[in-house]
N, C-alpha and C positions, 0 to 999 in steps of 0.2 A: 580599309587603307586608302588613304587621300591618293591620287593619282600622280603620276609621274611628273607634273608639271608644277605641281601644289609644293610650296616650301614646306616642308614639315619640320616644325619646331621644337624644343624641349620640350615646354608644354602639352603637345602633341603625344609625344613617345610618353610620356608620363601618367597622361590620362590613357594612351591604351592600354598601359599596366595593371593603371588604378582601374581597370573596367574589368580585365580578366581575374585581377584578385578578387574580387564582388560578387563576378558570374562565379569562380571555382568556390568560393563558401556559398551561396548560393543552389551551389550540387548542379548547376547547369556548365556540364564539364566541355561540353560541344562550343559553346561560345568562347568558354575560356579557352579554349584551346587555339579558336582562330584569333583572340583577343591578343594572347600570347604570341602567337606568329606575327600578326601586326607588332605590337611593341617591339620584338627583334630587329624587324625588318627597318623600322625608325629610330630606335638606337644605333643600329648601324650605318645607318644612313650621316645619322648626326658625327656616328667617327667617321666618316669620310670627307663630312663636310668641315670639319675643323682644324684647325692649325697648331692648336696647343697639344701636346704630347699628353698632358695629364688628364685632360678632358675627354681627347681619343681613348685613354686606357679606361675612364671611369663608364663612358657610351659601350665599348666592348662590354664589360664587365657588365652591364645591365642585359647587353644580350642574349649575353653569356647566361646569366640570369632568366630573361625569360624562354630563352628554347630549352633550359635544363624542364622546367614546371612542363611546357606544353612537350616535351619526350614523356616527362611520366604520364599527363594523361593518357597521352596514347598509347603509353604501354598498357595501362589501367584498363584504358575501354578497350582491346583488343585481348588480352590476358582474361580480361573477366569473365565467371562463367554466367548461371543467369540471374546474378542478383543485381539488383537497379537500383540507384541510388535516388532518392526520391528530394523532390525541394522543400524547402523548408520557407514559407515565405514568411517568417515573420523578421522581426527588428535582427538583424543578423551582426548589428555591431556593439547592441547590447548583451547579445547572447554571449558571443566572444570576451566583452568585460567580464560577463559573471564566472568565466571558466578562469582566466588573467585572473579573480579575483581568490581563487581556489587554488591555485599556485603556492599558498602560506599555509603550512600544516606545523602544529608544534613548534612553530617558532623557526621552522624550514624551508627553504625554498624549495618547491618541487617544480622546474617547468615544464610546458608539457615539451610533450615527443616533437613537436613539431619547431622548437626554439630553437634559434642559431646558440651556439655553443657558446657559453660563457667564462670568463676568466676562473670562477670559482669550478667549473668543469675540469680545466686541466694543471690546478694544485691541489685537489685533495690528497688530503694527509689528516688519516684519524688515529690520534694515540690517544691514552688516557687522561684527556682533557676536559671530560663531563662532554665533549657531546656528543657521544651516544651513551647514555645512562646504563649502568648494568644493573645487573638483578641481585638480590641478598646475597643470593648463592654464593654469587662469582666477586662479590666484595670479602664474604667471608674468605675467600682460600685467596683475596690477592692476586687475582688473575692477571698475566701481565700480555702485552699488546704484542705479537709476532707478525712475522710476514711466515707465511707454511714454509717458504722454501729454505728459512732456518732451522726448519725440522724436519723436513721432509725431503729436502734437497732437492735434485732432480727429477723423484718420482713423483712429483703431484701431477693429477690427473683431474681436470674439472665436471667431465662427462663423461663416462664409458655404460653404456649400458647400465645404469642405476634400473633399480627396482624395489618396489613396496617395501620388502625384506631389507632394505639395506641403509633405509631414513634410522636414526637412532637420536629419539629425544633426551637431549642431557638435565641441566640442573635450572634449565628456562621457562617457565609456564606458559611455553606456545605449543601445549598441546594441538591444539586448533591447524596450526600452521603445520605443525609437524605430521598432522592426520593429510592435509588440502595435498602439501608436497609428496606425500605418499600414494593418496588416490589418483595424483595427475601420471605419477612415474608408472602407475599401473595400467592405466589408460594407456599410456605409452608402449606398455610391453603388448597388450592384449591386441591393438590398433595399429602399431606401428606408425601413428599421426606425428607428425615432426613438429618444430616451431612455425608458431603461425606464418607462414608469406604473409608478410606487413605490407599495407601502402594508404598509405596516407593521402588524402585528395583533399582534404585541409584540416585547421586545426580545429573545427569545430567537428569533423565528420571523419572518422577514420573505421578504415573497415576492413575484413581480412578475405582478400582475393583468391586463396586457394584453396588447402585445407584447412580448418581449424583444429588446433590440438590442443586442449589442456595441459597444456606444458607451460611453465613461467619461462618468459624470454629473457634470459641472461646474453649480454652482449660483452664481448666480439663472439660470435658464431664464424663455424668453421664452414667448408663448403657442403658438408649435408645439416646443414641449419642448426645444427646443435651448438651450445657452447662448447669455447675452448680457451687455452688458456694465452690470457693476453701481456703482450709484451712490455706496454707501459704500466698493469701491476694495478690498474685501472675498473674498473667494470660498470655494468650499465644498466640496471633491470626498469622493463617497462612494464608499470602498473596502470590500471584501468582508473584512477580516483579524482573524485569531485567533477566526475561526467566528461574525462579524456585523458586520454593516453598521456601520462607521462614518465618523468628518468630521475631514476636515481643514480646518480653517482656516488661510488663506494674506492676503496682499496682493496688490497688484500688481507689488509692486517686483522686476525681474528682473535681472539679470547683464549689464553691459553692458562693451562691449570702450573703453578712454578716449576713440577716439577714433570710437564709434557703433557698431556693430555689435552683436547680440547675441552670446552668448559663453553658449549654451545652447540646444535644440533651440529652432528657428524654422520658417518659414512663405518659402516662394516668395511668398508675399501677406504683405510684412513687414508689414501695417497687422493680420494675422491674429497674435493673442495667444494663442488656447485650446490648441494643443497647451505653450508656453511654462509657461501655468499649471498644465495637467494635470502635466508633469514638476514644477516645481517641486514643487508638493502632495505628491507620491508620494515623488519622490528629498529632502521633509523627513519621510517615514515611515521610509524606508531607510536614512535615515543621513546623506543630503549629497548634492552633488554631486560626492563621491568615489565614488560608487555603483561598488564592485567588478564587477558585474555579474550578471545572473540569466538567467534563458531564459524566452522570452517567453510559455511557458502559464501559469507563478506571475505572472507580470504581468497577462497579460488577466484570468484568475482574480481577480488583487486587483480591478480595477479595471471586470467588469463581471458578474465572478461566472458566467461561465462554466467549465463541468468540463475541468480539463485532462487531459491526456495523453501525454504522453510516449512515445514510439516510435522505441529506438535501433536506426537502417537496421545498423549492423555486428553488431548480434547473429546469432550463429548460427542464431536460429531465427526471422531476420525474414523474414516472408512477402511478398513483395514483389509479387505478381497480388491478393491478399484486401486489404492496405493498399492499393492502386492503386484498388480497385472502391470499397472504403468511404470516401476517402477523398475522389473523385471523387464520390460520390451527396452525402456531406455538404457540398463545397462549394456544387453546383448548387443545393441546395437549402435552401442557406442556414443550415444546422443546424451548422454549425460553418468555423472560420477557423484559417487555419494558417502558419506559420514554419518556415523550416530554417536549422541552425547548422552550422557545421563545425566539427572536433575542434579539436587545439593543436599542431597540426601550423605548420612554417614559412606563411607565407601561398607562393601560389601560384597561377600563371595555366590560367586555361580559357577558348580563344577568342581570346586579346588582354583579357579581364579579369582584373583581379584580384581574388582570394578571400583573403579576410583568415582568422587565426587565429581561432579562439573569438569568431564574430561569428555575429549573428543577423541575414537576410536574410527581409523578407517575399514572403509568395505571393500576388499578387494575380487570378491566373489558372489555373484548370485545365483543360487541352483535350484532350478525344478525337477528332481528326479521322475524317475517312471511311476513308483509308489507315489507319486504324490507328496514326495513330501518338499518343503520349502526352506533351505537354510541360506543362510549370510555366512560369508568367513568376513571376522572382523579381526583386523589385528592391533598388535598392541607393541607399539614403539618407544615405549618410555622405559629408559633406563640412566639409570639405575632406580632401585624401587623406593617409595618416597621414605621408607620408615629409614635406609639409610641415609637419603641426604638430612631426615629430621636429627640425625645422631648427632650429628656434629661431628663426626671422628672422622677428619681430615684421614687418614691412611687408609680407614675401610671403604672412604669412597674414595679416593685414588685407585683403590685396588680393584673396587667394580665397576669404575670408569675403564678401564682396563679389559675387562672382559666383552666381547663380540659372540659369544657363543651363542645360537638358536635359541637357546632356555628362554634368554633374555628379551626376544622381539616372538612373543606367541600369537598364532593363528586360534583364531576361537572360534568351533563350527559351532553357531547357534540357528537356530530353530525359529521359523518367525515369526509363529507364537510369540517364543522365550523374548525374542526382539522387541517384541510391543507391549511385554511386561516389564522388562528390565529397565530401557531407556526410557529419553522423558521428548526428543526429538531427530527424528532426519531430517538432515542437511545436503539437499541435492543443488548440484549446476548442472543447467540444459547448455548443449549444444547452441550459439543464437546462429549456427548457418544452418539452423533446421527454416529460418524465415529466409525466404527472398527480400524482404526489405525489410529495412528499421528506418528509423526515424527520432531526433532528438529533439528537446524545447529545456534550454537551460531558463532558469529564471531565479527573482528573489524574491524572498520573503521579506515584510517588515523592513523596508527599506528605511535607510536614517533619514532620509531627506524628507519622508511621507507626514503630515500630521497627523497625532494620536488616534483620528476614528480612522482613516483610509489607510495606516500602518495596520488595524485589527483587520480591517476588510482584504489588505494584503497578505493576510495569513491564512487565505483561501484562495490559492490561484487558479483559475478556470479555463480548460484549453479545450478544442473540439478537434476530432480526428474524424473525418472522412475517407472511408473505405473502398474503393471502386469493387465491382461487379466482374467477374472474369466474364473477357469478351467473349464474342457470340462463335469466337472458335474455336475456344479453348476448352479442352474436357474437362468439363463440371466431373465434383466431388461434391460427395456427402457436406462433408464441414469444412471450413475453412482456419486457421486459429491465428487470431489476434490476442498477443500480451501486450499487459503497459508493467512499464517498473518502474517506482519512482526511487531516486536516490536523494538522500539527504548530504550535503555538502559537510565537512568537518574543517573546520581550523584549529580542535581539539580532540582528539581519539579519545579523550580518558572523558569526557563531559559526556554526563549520563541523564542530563536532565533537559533534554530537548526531543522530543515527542512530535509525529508525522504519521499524516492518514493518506487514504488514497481510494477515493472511487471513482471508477469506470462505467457507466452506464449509456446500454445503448438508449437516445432521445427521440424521439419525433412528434414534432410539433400539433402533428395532427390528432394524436393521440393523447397528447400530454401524460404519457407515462413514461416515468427514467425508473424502468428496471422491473414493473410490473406489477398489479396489484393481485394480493392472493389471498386465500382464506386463511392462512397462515403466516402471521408477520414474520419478521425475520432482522436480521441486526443486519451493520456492515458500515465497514469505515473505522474499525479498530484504531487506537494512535498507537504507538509501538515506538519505543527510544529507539531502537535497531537503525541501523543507515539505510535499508531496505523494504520497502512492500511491493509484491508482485498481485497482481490483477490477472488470471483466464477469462478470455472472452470466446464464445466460439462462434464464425460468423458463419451461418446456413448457406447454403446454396439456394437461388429460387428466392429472394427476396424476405428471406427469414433471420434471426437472428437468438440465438440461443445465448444466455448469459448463465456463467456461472460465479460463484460466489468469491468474494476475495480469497487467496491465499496468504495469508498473514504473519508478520515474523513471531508474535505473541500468543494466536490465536489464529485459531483454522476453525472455519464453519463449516457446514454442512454443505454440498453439492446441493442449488437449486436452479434447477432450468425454467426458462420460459422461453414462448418462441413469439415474435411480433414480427409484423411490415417489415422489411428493410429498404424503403421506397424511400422516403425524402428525412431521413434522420440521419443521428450520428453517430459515433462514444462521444460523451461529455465527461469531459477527466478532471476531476478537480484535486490537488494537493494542496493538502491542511497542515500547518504548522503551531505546535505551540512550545515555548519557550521564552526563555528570557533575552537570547541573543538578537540584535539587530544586523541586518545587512545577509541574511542566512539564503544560500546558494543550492537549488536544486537543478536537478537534471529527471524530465520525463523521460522514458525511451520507450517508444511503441514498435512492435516486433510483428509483422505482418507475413504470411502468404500470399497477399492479394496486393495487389499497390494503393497508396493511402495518402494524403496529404492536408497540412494542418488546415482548418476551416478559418479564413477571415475574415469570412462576411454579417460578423458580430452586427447587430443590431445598437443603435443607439437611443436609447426610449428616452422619449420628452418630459413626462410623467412618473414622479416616484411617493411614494409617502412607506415613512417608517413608523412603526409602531414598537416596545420594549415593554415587558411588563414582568413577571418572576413568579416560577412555579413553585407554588406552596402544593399542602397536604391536602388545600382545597380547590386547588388548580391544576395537579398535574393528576389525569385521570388514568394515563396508559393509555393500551394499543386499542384495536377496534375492537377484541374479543374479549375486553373485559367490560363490564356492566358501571363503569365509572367513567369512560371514553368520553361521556358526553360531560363533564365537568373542567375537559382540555381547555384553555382561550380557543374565540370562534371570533371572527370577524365578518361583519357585513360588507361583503364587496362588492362596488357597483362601480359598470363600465359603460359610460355615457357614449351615445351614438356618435358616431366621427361628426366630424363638423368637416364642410366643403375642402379644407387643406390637406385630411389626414383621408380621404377616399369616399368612396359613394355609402349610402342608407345601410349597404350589405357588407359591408368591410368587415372583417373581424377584427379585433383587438389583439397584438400581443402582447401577452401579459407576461413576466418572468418573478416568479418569489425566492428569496431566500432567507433560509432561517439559521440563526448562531446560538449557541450555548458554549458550554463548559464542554470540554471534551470526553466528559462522561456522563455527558446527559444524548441518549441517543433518537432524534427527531423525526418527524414525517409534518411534511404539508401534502391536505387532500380538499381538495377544491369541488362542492359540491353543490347540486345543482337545487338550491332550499330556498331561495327568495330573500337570503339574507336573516334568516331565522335561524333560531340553535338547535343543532343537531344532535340526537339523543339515540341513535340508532347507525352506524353505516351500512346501507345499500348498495349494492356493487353498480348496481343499474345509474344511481344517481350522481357518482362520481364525475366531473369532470374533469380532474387533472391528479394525477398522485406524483410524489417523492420516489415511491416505492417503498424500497425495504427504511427499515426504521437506520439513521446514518448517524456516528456518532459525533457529538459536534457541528456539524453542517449539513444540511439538507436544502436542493432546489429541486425546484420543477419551473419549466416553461410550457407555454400553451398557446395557442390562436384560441380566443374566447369570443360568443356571439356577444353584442354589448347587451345589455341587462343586472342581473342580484342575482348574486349569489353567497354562499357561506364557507368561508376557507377556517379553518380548522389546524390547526398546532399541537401535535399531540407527542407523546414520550413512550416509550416503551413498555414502563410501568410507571407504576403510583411514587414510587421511590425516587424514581428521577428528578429532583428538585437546581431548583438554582433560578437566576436573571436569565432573559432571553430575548432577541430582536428579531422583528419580522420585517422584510424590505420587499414592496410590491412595486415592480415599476409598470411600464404601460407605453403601446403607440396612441393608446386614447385615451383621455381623461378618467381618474378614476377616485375611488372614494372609498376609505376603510377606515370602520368605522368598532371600535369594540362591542359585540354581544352582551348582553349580561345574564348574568347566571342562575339559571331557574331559582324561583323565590329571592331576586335580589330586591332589598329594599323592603323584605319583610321579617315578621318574627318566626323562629323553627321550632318546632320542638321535635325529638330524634325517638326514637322507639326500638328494641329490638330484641329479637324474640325468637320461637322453634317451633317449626314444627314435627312432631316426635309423637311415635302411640298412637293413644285416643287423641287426641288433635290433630294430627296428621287426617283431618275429615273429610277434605275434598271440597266441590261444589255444591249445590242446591238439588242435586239432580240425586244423589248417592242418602237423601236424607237425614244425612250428619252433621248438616252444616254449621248448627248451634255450637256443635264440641268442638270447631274453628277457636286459635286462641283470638281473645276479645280484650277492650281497652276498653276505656272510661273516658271520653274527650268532655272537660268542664269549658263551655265557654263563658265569660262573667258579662260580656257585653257584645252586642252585632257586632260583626266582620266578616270578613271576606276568608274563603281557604280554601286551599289545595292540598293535594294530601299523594305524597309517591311512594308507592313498594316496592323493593328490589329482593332478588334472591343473592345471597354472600357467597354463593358457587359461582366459579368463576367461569367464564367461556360458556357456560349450560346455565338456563334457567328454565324452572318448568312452567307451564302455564299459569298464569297469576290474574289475579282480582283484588281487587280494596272496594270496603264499600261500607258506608256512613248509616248507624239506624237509629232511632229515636230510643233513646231510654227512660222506663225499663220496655223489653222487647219480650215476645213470647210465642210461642210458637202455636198456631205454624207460622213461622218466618215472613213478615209482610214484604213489603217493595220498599227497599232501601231509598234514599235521601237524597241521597249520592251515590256514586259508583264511577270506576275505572272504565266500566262500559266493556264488551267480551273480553275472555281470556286469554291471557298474550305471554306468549313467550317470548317477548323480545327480552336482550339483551338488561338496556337500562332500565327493565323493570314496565309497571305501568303505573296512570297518573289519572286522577280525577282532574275533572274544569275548574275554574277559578271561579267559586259560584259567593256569594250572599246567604248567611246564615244569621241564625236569630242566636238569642244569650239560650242558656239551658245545656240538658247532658243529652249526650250521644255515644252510640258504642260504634267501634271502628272495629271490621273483620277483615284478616287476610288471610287470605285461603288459594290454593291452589285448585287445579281444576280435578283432580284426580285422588280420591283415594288414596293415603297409605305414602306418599310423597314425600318425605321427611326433609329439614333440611334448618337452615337461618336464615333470617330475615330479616331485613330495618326496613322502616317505611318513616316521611317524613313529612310532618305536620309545618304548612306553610298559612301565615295570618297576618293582616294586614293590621292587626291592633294584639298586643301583648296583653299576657294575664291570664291565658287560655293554660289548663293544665291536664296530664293527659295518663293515667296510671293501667297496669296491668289489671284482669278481673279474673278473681279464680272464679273457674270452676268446677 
């Protein structure tokens, strides 16, 4: 604040404001706070000093304005308990557009929570005017528009102690919803966790100061935070979507059947409205009450801002004792609630019930008895039962619209076994006050303004998160857990054809491994239409770092750990988009224990060169443990010594690659330390920089490299993987890539393939068999040059192997071969005679393994620098 003597101007008081709204998005609440006090203190200054009455009111009014902001923070930072709101330093008024921009759902305006009130706020009025869409159902009977208290008069009640038991799904296919509203009400009962304490410290970062409770916040709330019911007929539900709090405004008018009944989820306690309105609210963000259908983690997520989860039981690598334990301690203890769905399978009975198609059933019970034994109580909400709404007979479903009895909402003790055969997915939300900090990065995708390559290259957004260390007096723990979750923004609930990845890997440059290299490849970075994918990371105590595998809304992998440094690296989070929409809005959110903040100190490399080329059936060889690997593109890379501007003799290079394909072709760059020669073998030893696990879609690695040749390498998952693909190497130093070419390029081949089986099955030289080795015919018609490679067609295993060249006709005892593979090798790609000078005439070609009795197939390939050469089986 300028001192006592200083005029302080409008301008003045203007810019303190504009300085405190900056610092508070920002998340530096301590500035804004005295920023806030200043601007008070200068708007009131300016009403005192002025003469005109309207001017005086308009400077009050600003005051008034900013000591409302700096009271809340201070309630904020003295209310709060120990979670810390972390900076965000990037573009903070771009961020804010992209959420503005997410404001448009279905053709709806949704603002967020933190918007001054708008005209269309206090005249809603929805009748039957198409805008909220209804469902077949409630077209077929004619459903007409009421306010409840024309039916219900004085007794409506909008919250009284609801519970699981008392949600009742009508003639609407929000199963999903109707399961979410159930498991939060049970939460509620088990917990007694109220409506979140809300506060808001701005529109980009809102966070919940007290408890959090799986309860959807219906507004007006009464003084123990529950909803009640309100006098202007009005209401107000905040949902979590397109990466911020926002409101729906609704009425009370609901869906009613002509001749009384609701004709939309209800209440056992029909005088009870708040489940009634919460749908309405939500199914007028989604579209209508034609709501296709969701799964009820994107549900509870919208509507209480819990981290979902996804966990499909039929994948191959679902672990069913580590899901059982985790997901047993998360109920007990209230840190998370859950759903299961079944596939689209016909419906079908368990017990004497029935299990509906693509329905979502809540869990309102997890039990570990003494015996050991493990069940779920799932219930079942839907009524009336579908075969009579399929009747059509208007009276008999009026009449079991009618009925509330027990029969009709069943509890199903299953077995969770019976759980992991039946279903096809659990749908869990965590607790996010289990982290002391989170953290947001909205951004876009394929921006319209971008030209056609930099719009594809924006369909890979790359952000780095930095994790601090708990300081040196803070009691160390085993692990510590960082999530990322990315959400995909909607301006259409029902569009199904927009597809998003998401990997998280821990990076350090020193190492140049993102995520680890192992003898066992591995996938990751699934695309998924879903609006969701969650990332586990777990970060060690002691400078270590444990990564575990995505958790995915489509696909769940296997738990793989590794443990590295956690010295001078990061997470490197990258979210992948593919679709057709332009302008497409995400939201990262990282979820920490430890305090964390976004990295800025990107690199800008002088040096790039791209490289594009398309995996065929002779290009794309697969991972490192199949015996084709070496037929992937290979490129020569060489990184020239700095020159005097870019550092001294010893500088190293930073190199950064990435690699693009089709979202189901799944990639690895491995940077290898080969002299720029083609690689036919990988070496753990000679590695210098990995991708890691095989990524679908997208794949980088970065590195500090000494300048020198080396051979980087593009490889696919399997042989099947086909499609175009780009490789982008940039650099702090000069650099040069250059394509390999492909053993026997620019020669003639001829292919052979063959068994060994029985009497052929004979081994080496050493077992005296070797003659009853299967044997070839090689005609050459004129000098040339040849090479000659054998591979075993077993895949990941091959046994030791030889090729070797003899004069014909040959007799034993067996002379000194012509040629040869030279000892017996079990590598992978097989082995391969020299590039030698041969005369015209016939030769017999043997391959043979080193053992005995080894059976198996085998191709071996004839490379010649002159055609005509011809090459036939020889019995014997």
């Amino acid at each position: 604040m300028q001192g006592q003597g200083s005029r302080i101007t409008t301008k003045d008081a203007e810019s303190f404001y504009a300085r405190a709204t900056n610092s508070e998005l920002n998340k530096d609440l301590d500035a804004a706070f005295r920023l806030y006090i200043d601007a008070a203190k200068a708007f009131l200054h300016l009403s005192r000093s002025s003469s005109d009455d309207k001017s005086r009111a308009k400077w009050k009014a600003n005051a008034g304005k900013a000591l409302e902001r700096a009271e809340k923070i201070k309630a904020f930072l003295q209310n709060s308990p120990t979670l810390f709101i972390d900076q965000v330093p990037l573009n903070i008024d771009e961020q804010f557009l992209v959420l503005k921009k997410g404001s448009f759902v279905n053709g709806l305006q949704v603002p967020l929570w933190t918007a001054p009130p708008s005209v269309s706020d206090e005249s809603i009025t929805f009748t039957p005017d198409g805008r909220i869409e209804l469902s077949s159902e409630q077209k077929e009977v004619s459903v007409v528009w009421r306010k409840p208290s024309e039916i219900l008069q004085d007794a409506i009640d909008i919250f009284s102690d609801l519970g699981p038991r008392d949600i009742m799904q009508r003639v609407v296919a929000d199963c999903s919803l109707c399961a979410s509203i159930a498991v939060c009400l049970n939460h509620y009962q088990r917990h007694r966790s109220k409506v979140t304490a809300f506060m808001t410290v701005s529109p980009l970062y809102s966070i919940q100061a007290v408890v959090q409770a799986a309860l959807p916040s219906l507004s007006p709330c009464g003084s123990n935070d529950l909803s009640c019911r309100s006098k202007t007929r009005r209401y107000k539900l905040r949902v979590l979507f397109n990466g911020a709090y926002r409101r729906i405004i609704i009425d009370d008018q609901l869906p009613f059947h002509p001749d009384g009944p609701l004709m939309c989820m209800s209440t056992r306690r029909k005088h009870n409205i708040w489940p009634s309105l919460v749908e309405k609210a939500y199914l007028m963000l989604m579209g209508g009450y034609d709501f296709p259908g969701s799964n009820s983690s994107t549900d509870i997520h919208a509507l209480t801002g819990w981290i979902p989860d996804h966990i499909e039981i039929k994948s191959s690598t679902f672990q069913r004792e580590r899901t059982w334990t985790r997901l047993l301690h998360g109920f007990i203890t209230g840190l998370c609630v859950l759903t299961v769905g079944t596939g689209d399978q016909p419906a079908f009975e368990w017990e004497s019930a029935e299990l509906l198609p693509a329905h979502n059933y809540a869990i309102i019970d997890i039990i570990e008895d003494a015996d050991g034994g493990r069940w779920l109580d799932v219930l079942e909400s839907r009524v009336p039962r579908p075969s009579v709404v399929a009747s059509g007979n208007s009276e008999v479903l009026l009449e079991r619209l009618a009925i509330v009895d027990d029969d009709e909402n069943q509890i199903l003790r299953i077995s969770w076994d019976d759980v992991c055969t039946l279903f096809e997915s659990i749908y869990v939300n965590w607790d996010p006050f289990m982290f002391n900090h989170q953290l947001n990065y909205h951004g876009t995708w394929r921006a319209s303004y971008l030209s056609d390559s930099d719009r594809t290259e924006s369909a890979h957004q790359t952000i780095r998160l930095t994790i601090h260390r708990p300081s040196g007096s803070a009691e160390l723990k085993a692990a510590y857990d960082v999530w990322i979750l990315l959400t995909r923004h909607r301006t259409d609930t029902r569009q199904a054809n927009e597809y998003i990845s998401l990997q998280a890997d821990y990076e350090d440059t020193r190492t140049g491994d993102a995520g680890g290299f192992s003898g066992i490849p591995t996938t990751k970075g699934f695309y998924t239409n879903s609006p969701h994918v969650l990332v586990r990371h777990f970060t060690l105590a002691f400078g270590l770092v444990m990564h575990v595998s995505p958790i995915l809304y489509n696909q769940v992998r296997e738990t793989i750990y590794s443990t590295q440094l956690f010295e001078s690296g990061w997470l490197s989070i990258t979210a992948s988009y593919e679709g057709d929409k332009e302008d497409t809005g995400f939201t990262v959110a990282a979820y920490s224990e430890l305090p964390m903040q976004w990295e800025t100190s990107a690199r800008s490399l002088p040096y790039e060169q791209k490289v594009a080329g398309t995996l065929t059936t002779k290009t794309s060889g697969g991972n490192y443990t199949l015996p084709t690997y070496m037929v992937n593109p290979q490129y020569h890379l060489t990184l020239s010594p700095p020159n005097s501007s870019e550092g001294g003799k010893r500088t190293k290079a930073y190199v950064s690659f990435i690699a693009q394909a089709a979202r189901d072709i799944p990639l690895n760059i491995t940077v290898i330390w080969a002299r720029g020669e083609r690689v036919f073998d990988l070496v753990q030893q000679e590695v210098a920089a990995s991708s890691g696990a095989y990524s679908y879609g997208y794949a980088n690695v970065a590195k500090d490299l000494a300048p020198g040749d080396y051979t980087v390498i593009l490889s696919t998952f399997e042989p099947m993987h086909q499609g175009p693909f780009s490789l982008c190497a940039e650099s702090s130093h000069r650099i040069s890539l250059a394509s390999i070419p492909q053993e026997g390029a620019g020669m003639f081949t001829k292919t052979m393939r063959g068994e060994w089986a029985g009497e052929t099955a004979a081994g080496s030289q050493n077992f005296g068999r070797y003659i009853s080795n299967p044997q070839y015919e090689l005609n050459i018609p004129a000098p040339t040059q040849i090479r000659i490679r054998l591979q075993s067609l077993h895949n990941r295993v091959s046994p030791s192997l030889n090729i070797s060249v003899f004069p014909s006709p040959w007799s034993l005892p067996v002379g000194r071969s012509l040629l040869s593979s030279g000892p017996y090798s079990d590598a992978l790609s097989g082995v391969v005679t020299p590039l030698v000078p041969i005369r015209a005439g016939k030769y017999i070609i043997v391959p043979s393994t080193f053992d005995v009795g080894v059976e198996g197939r085998f191709k071996f390939v004839v490379y010649s620098s002159t055609g005509g050469i011809n090459l036939s089986q020889i019995s014997i």
